[in-house]
C-alpha positions as CSV (number, residue, x, y, z in Angstrom):
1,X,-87.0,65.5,-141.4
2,X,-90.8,64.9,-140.1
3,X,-91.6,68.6,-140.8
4,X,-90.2,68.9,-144.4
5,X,-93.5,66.9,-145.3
6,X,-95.6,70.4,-144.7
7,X,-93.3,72.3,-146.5
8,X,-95.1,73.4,-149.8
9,X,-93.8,72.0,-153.4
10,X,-91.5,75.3,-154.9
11,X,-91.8,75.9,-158.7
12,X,-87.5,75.6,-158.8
13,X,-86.3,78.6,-160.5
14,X,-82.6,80.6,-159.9
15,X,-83.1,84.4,-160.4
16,X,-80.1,86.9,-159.0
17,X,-79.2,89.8,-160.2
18,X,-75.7,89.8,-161.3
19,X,-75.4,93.3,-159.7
20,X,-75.8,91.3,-156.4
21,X,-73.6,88.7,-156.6
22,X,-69.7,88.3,-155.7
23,X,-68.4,88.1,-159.4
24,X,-69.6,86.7,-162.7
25,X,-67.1,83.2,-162.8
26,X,-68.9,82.4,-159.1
27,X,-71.9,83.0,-160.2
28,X,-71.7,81.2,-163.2
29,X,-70.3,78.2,-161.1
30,X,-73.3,78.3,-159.0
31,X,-75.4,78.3,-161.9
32,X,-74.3,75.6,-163.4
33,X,-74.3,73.8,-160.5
34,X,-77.6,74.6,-159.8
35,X,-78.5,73.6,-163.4
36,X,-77.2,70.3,-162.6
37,X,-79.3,70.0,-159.8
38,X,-82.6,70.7,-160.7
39,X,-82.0,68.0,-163.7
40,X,-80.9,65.3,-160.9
41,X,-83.5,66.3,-159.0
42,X,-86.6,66.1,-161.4
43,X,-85.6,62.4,-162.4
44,X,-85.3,61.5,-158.3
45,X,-89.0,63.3,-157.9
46,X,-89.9,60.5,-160.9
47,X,-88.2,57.5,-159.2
48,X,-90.2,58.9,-155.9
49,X,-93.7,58.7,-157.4
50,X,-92.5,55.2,-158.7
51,X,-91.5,54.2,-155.1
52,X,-94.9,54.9,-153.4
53,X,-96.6,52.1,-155.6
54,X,-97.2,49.5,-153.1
55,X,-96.3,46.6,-155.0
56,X,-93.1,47.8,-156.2
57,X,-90.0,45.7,-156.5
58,X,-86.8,46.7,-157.6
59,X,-84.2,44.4,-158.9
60,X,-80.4,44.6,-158.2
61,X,-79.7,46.7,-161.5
62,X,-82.4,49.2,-160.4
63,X,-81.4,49.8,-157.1
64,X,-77.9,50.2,-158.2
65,X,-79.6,52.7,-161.0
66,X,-81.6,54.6,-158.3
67,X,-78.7,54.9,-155.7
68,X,-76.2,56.0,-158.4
69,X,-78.9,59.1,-159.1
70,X,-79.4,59.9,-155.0
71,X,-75.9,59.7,-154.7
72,X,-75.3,62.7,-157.7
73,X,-78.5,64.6,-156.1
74,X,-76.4,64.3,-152.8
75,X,-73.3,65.3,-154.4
76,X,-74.6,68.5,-156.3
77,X,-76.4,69.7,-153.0
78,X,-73.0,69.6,-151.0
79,X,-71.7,71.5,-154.1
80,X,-74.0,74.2,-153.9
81,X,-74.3,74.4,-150.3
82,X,-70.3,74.5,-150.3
83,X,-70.0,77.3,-152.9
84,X,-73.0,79.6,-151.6
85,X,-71.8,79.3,-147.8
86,X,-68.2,80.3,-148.8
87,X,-67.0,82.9,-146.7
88,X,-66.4,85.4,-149.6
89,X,-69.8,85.4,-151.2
90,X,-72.1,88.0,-150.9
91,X,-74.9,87.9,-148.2
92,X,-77.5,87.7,-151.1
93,X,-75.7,84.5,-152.6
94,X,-75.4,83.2,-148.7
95,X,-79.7,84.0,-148.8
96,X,-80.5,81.5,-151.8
97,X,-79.9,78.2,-150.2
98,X,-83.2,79.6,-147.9
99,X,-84.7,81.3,-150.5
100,X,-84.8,78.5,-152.9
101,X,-85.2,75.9,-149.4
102,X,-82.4,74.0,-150.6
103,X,-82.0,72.2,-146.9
104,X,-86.1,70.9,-147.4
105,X,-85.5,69.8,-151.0
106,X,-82.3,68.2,-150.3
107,X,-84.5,65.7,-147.6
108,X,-87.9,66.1,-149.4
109,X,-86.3,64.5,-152.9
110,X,-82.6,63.3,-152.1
111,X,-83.6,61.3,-148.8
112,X,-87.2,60.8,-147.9
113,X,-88.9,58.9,-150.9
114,X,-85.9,56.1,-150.8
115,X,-86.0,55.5,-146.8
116,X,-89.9,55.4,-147.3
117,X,-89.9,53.3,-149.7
118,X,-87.4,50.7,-147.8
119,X,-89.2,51.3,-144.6
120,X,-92.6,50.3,-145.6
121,X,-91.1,47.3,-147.4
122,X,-89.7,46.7,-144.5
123,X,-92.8,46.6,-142.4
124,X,-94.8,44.5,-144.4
125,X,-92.2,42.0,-144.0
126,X,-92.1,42.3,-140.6
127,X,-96.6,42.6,-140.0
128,X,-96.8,39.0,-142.2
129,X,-94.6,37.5,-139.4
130,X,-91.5,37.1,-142.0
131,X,-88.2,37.4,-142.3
132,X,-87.1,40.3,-144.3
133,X,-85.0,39.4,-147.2
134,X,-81.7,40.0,-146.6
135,X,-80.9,42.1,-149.6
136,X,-83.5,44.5,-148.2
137,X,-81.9,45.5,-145.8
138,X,-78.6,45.6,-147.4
139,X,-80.3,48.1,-149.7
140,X,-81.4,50.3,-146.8
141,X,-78.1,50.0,-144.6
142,X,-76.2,50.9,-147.9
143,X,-78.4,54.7,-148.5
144,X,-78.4,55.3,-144.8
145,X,-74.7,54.8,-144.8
146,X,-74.3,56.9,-148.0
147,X,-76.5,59.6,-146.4
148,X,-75.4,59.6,-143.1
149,X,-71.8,60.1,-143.9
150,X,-73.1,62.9,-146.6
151,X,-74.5,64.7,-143.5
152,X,-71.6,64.4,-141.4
153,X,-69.7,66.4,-144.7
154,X,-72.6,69.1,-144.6
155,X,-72.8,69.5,-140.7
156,X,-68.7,69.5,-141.0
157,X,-68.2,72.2,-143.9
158,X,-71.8,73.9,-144.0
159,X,-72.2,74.8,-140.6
160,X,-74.7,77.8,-141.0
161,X,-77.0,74.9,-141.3
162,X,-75.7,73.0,-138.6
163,X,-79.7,72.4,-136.8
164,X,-80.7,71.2,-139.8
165,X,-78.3,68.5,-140.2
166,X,-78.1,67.7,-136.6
167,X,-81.9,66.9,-137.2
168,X,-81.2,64.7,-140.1
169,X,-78.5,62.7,-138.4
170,X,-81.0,62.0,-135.4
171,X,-83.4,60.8,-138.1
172,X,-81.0,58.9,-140.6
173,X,-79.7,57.0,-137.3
174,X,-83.3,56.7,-135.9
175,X,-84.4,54.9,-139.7
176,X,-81.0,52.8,-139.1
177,X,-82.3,51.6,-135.5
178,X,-85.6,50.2,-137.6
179,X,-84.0,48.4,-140.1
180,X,-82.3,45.6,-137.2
181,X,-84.3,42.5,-136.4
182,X,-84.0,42.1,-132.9
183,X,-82.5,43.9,-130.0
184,X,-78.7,43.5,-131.2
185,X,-75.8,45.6,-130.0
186,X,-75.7,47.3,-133.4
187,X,-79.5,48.1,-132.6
188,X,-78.3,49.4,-129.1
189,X,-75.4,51.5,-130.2
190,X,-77.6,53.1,-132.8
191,X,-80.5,53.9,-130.7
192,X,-78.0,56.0,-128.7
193,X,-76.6,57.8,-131.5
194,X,-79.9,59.1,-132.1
195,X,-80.6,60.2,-128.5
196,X,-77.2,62.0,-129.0
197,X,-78.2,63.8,-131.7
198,X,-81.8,64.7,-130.9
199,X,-80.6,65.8,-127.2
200,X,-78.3,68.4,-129.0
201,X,-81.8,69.4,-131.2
202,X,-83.8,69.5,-127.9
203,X,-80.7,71.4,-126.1
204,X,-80.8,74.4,-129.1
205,X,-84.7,74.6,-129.5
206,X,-86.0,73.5,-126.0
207,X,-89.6,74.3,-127.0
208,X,-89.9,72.3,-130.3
209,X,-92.0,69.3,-129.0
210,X,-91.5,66.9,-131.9
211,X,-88.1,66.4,-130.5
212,X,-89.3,64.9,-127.2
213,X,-91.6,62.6,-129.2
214,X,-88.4,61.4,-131.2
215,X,-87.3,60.5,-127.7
216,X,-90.2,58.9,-126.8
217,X,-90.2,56.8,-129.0
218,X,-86.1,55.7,-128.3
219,X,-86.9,55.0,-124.8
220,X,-88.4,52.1,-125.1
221,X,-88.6,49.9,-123.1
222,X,-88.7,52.6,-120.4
223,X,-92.9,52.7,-120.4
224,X,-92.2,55.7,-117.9
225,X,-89.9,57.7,-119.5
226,X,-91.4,57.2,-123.1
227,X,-94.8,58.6,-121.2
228,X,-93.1,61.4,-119.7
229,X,-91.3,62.8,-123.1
230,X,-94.9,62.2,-125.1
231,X,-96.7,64.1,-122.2
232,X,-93.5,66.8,-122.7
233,X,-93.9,67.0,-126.5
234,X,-97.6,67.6,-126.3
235,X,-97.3,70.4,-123.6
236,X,-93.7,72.2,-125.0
237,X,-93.9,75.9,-126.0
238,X,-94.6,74.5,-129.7
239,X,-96.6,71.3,-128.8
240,X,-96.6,68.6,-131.4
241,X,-99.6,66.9,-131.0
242,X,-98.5,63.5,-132.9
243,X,-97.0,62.7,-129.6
244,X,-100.8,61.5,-128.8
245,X,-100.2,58.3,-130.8
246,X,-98.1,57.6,-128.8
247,X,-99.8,57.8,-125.3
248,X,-102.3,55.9,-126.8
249,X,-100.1,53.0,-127.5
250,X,-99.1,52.7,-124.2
251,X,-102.1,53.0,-122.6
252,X,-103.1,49.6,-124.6
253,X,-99.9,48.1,-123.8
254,X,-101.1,48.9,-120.2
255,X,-104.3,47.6,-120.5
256,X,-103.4,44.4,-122.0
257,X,-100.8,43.7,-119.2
258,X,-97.6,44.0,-120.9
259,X,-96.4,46.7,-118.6
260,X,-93.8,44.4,-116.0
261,X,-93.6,47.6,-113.5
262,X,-97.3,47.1,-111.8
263,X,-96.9,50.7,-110.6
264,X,-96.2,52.2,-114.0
265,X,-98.9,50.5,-115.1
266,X,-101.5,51.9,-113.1
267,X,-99.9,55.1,-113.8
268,X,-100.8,54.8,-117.4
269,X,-103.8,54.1,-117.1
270,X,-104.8,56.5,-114.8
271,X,-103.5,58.6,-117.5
272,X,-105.6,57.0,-120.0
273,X,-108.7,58.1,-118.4
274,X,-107.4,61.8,-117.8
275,X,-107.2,62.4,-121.3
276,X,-109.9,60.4,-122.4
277,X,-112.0,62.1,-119.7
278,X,-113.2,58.8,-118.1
279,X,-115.8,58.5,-115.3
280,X,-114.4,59.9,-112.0
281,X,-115.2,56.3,-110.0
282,X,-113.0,54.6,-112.7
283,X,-110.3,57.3,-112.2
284,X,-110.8,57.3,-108.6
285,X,-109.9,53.6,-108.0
286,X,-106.9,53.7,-110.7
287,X,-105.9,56.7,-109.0
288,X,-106.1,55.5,-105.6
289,X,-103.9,52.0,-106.8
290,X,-101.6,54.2,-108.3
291,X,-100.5,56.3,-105.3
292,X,-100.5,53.2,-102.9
293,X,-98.0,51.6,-104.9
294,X,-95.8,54.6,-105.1
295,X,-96.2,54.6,-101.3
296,X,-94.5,51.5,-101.5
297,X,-92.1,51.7,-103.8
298,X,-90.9,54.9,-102.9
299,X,-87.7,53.9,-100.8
300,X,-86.6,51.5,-103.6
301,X,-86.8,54.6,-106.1
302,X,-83.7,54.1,-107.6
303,X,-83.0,57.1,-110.1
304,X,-83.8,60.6,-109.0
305,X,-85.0,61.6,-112.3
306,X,-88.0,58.8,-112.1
307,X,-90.1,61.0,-109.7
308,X,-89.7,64.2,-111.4
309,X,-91.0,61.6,-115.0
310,X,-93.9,61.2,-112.9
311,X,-94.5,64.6,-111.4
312,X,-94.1,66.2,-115.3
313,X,-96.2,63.5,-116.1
314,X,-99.1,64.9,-113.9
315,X,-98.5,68.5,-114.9
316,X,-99.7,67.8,-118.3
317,X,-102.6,66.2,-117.1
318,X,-103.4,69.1,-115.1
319,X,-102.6,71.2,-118.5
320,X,-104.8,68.8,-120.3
321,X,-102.1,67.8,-122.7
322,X,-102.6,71.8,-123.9
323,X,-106.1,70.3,-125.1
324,X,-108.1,73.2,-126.9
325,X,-110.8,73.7,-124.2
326,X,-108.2,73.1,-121.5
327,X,-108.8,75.3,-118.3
328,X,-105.3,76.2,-118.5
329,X,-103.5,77.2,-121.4
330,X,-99.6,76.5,-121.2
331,X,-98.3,79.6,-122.0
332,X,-101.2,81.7,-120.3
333,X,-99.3,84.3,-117.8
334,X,-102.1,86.4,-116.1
335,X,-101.0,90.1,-117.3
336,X,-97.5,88.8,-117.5
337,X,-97.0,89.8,-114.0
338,X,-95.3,88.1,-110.8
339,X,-97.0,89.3,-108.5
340,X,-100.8,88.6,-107.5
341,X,-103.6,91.2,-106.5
342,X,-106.1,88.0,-105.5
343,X,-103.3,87.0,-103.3
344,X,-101.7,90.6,-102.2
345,X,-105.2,90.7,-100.0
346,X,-104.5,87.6,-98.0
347,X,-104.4,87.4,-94.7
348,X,-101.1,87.1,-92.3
349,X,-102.8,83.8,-91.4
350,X,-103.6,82.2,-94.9
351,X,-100.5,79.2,-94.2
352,X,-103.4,77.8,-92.2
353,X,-105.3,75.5,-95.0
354,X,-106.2,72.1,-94.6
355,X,-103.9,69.7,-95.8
356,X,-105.5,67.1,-97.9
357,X,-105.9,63.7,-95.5
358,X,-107.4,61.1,-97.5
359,X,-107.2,60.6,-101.4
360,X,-110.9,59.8,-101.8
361,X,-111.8,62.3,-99.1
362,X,-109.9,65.1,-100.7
363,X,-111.6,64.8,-104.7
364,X,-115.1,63.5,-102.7
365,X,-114.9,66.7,-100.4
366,X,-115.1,68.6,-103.3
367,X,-117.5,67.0,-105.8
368,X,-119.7,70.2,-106.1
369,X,-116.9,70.8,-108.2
370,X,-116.7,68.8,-110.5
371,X,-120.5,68.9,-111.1
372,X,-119.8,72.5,-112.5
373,X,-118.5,71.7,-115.7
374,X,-116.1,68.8,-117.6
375,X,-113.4,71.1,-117.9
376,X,-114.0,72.4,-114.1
377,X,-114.0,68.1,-113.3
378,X,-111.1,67.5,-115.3
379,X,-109.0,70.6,-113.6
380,X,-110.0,69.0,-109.7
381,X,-109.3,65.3,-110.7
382,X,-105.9,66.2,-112.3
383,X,-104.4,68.7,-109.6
384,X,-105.7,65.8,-107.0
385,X,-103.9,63.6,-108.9
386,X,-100.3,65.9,-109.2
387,X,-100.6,67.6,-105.4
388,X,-101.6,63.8,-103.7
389,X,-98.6,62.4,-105.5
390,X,-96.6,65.6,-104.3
391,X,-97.1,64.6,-100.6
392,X,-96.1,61.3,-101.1
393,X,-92.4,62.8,-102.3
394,X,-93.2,64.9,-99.5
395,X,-93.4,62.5,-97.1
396,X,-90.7,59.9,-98.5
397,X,-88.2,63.1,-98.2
398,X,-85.3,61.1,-96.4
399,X,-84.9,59.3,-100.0
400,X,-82.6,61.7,-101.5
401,X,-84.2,60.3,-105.2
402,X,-87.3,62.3,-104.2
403,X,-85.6,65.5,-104.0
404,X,-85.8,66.5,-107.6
405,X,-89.3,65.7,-107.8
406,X,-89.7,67.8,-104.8
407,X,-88.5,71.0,-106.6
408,X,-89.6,70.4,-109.6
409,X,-93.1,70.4,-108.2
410,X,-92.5,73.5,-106.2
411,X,-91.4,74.9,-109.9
412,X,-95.1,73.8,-110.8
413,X,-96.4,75.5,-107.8
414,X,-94.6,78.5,-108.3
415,X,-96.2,78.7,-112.0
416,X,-99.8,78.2,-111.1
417,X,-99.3,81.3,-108.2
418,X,-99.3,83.4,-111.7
419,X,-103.1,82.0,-112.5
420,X,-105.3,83.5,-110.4
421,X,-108.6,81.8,-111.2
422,X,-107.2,78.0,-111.6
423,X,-104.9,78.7,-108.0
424,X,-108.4,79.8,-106.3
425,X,-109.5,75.9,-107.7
426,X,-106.5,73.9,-106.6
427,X,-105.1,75.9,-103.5
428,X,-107.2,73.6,-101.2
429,X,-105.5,70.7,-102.6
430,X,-101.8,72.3,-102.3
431,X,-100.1,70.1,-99.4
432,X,-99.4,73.7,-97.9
433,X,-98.3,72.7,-94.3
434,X,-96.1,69.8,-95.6
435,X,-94.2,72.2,-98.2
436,X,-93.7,74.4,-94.8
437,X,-92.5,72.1,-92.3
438,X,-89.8,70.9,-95.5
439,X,-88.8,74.5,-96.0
440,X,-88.4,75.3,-92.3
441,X,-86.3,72.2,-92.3
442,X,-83.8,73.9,-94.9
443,X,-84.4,77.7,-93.1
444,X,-81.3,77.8,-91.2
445,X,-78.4,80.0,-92.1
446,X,-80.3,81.4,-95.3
447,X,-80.4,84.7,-96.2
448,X,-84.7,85.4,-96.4
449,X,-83.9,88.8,-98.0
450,X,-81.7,87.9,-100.6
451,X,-84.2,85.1,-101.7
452,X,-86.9,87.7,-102.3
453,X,-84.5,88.2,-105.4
454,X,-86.1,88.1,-108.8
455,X,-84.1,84.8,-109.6
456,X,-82.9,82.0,-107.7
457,X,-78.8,82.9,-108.1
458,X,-77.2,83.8,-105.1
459,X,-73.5,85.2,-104.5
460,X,-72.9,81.8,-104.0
461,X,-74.2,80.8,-107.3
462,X,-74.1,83.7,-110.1
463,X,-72.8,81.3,-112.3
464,X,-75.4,78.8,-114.1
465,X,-75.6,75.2,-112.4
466,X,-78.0,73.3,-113.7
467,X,-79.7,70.1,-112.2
468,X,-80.2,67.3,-113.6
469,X,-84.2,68.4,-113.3
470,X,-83.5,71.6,-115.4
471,X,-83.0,69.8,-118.4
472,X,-85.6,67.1,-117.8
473,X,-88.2,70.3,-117.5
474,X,-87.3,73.2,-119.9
475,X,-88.7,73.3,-123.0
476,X,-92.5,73.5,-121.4
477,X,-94.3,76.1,-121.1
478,X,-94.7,76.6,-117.1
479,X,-91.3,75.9,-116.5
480,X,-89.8,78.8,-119.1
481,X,-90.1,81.5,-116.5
482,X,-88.4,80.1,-113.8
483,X,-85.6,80.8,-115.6
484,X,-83.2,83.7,-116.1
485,X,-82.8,84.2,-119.4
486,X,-79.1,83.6,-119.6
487,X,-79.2,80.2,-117.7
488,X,-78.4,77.9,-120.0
489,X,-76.2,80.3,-122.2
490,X,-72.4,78.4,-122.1
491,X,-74.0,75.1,-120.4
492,X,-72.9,72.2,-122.8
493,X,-74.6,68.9,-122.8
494,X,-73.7,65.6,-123.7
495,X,-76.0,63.5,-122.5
496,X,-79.7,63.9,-121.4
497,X,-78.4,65.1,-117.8
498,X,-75.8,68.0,-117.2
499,X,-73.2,67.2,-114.6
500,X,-73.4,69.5,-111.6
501,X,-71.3,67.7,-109.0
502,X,-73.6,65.3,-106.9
503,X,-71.4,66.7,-103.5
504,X,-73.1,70.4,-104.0
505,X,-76.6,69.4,-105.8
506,X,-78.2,68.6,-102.8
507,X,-77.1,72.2,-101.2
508,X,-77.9,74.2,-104.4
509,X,-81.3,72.5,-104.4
510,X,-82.4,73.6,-101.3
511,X,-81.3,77.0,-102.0
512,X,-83.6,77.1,-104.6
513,X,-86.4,75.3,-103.0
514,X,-86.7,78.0,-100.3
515,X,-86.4,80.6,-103.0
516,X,-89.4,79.4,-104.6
517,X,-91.0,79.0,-100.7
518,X,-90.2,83.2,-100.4
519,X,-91.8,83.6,-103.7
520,X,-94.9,82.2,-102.8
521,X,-94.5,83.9,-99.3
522,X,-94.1,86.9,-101.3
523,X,-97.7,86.6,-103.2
524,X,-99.3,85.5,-99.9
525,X,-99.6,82.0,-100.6
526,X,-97.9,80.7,-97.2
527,X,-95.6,81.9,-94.5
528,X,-92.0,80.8,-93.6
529,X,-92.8,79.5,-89.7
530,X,-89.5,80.5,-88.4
531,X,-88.6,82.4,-85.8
């Protein structure tokens, strides 16, 4: 797995006390196993450092030489792992497998070097505009075959370790998806076999950003779903900060016009000169394309999960992709508290804030501001960016697509009430009377007390029903305290979207869009005009 690499080299030794252990003949089986082992495994750390010379070749006899070796290392791992997992050893002989980092090891020297080696070969091929030679990739299809299945064993009888090997299945099938030449159906079915098994990684460890870069990378050709999981792994709770690579390669796909969607396009590159921190008249005109082609291609949005791509999209910018002078730090939480003193001292009357008529006129209005600093510029041109794009979901509302984007900003919104000092620099920006008129809309027949709940379930909904949004948005940072803590506890997904019935999504997402209204209601952000 990517994050084995880090993991420090171990000088291999085995000590136990025999006091400490089950009985002496398990023991000794585990020693000798173990013994075994670490002799396999010193001779596939050689063939390793053989395999990272550049030029190396290997002929038919020495592959078959070098597989026969992986295939013992393989063989003794699933030994140990078998006999130290068994349900009557001790819980010290359960501990050595960690101890000794046995799962690490068995990647680090059983898997890693081989599939390197094969890959790069691979490449070079592939760079110098030739075909690959066929018994290449017979080579690599045979050890990920070998491996793959020898994972399916482990995540089968070694379950304790079962995140582990789901995590090396998503890789082994991710390494099988390089190794095709074109887009053939075995490429396809692959490619989904690794989103399978990196959803069920993202699904147990939401925050772990590397994740949504694997996923980035899977959904090409999607441009805007690839941008939206490399903006999610760079903002997660544990941010993985590879995923720039890969907002920088398609911001030069962009920019050399290989992007079909002209809107997505745009999009990227107004990205682009976000994080690069471009000049604001450049920003201002790819900013101002951007939105008028949403305009336009907002009642032939499709897919309901495409705006809330875009919205999440936007919220990283406005996080600065959890930069290290950012203005807002992901995670930051203002005394950990949910309510507001800045905004306990409103006024009844503080609903009554301009709503933001032109693009230009809106960032222009306020260019004092971004005179005051980079970071200060860099806060006002991304929340233009995310709360201008708001109102146009806002105002394309009758396009039921829009609706998840819609919430998922008022999530957002719901998040910055928490930070005082960025709020008091974005609330002129907040489309404030638009968010009103939509939640007066949805007023009728709910219960305003009950909403000032400290969560969003209702009698009608104490048990969990998650959107199709709430998977697309947990794991980052701002999104984590929306929900209860329980929410997702029992919820089982299969696919990248859970299936809440589409009759009762639209009624459940309401309910929690005027939630999050009394919330901000609450902290005197704006006022429900209903009589």
């Amino acid at each position: 797995m990517d994050n084995h690499a880090s993991l420090p080299l171990y000088e291999h030794t085995f000590v136990s006390s025999s006091a400490d252990l089950v009985s002496p003949s398990r023991e000794q089986i585990l020693r000798r196993i173990y013994g075994r082992l670490l002799n396999i495994e010193r001779q596939c750390m050689k063939f390793g450092e053989e395999l990272k010379e550049p030029n190396k070749e290997l002929s038919p006899s020495e592959w078959r030489t070098l597989v026969s070796f992986y295939r013992a290392l393989l063989e003794e791992h699933y030994c140990f792992f078998v006999t130290s997992q068994h349900p009557s050893a001790t819980h010290a002989v359960k501990a050595l497998a960690l101890e000794h980092y046995m799962p690490a090891r068995l990647w680090r020297y059983g898997i890693e070097p081989c599939l390197t080696y094969l890959k790069n070969k691979w490449l070079r091929h592939r760079e110098s505009a030739q075909n690959p030679p066929l018994e290449l990739q017979e080579y690599a299809l045979h050890f990920i075959y070998l491996a793959y299945h020898t994972f399916t064993l482990f995540l089968q009888d070694v379950a304790v370790f079962d995140g582990i090997w789901i995590e090396c299945l998503g890789d082994l099938a991710r390494y099988r998806v390089a190794f095709e030449l074109n887009d053939s159906r075995e490429r396809k079915v692959w490619e989904e076999v690794a989103k399978g098994w990196y959803n069920q990684c993202a699904h147990r460890s939401p925050g772990i950003g590397h994740f949504y870069n694997h996923l980035g990378i899977l959904a090409q050709p999607d441009v805007l779903k690839q941008l939206f999981y490399y903006t999610k792994a760079v903002i997660a709770v544990i941010p993985f900060d590879e995923a720039y690579q890969g907002i920088d390669y398609l911001t030069r796909v962009a920019l050399k016009g290989k992007i079909s969607n002209e809107m997505v396009s745009t999009f990227v590159q107004t990205h682009s000169i976000l994080l690069n921190r471009g000049s604001s008249v450049h920003f201002l005109t790819c900013a101002n394309h951007f939105l008028s082609l949403l305009q336009r291609d907002l009642s032939r949005l499709h897919l309901e999960e495409q705006g809330v791509y875009i919205m999440c999209c936007n919220f990283a910018a406005l996080l600065r992709y959890s930069d290290t002078d950012a203005i807002i730090a992901p995670s930051a939480q203002e005394n950990g508290s949910t309510t507001n003193p800045y905004y306990n001292t409103r006024t009844e009357t503080s609903h009554e804030r301009p709503s933001p008529q032109r693009w230009v006129e809106a960032v222009e209005a306020n260019h004092d501001n971004f005179a005051r600093g980079e970071n200060q510029a860099a806060l006002r041109k991304s929340g233009a960016l995310v709360f201008k794009t708001f109102s146009c979901f806002l105002d394309g509302i009758e396009n039921p697509n829009t609706h998840a984007a819609v919430h998922t900003s008022l999530v957002f919104i719901w998040y910055l009430a928490h930070q005082c000092a960025v709020m008091q620099q974005l609330e002129d920006l907040i489309p404030w009377l638009e968010i009103i008129k939509l939640l007066n809309t949805i007023f009728s027949g709910r219960n305003a007390p009950f909403h000032q709940a400290e969560t969003f379930l209702s009698p009608e909904h104490t048990t969990p029903k998650p959107l199709p949004e709430d998977l697309l948005i947990r794991g980052q940072a701002w999104s984590e305290p929306y929900y209860p803590s329980d929410f997702f506890e029992g919820v089982s997904f299969n696919d990248e979207y859970p299936l809440t019935e589409k009759v009762s999504r639209a009624s459940y997402r309401a309910h929690r869009c005027f939630w999050l209204g009394v919330q901000l209601a609450m902290v005197g952000l704006l006022s429900l005009l209903h009589e």
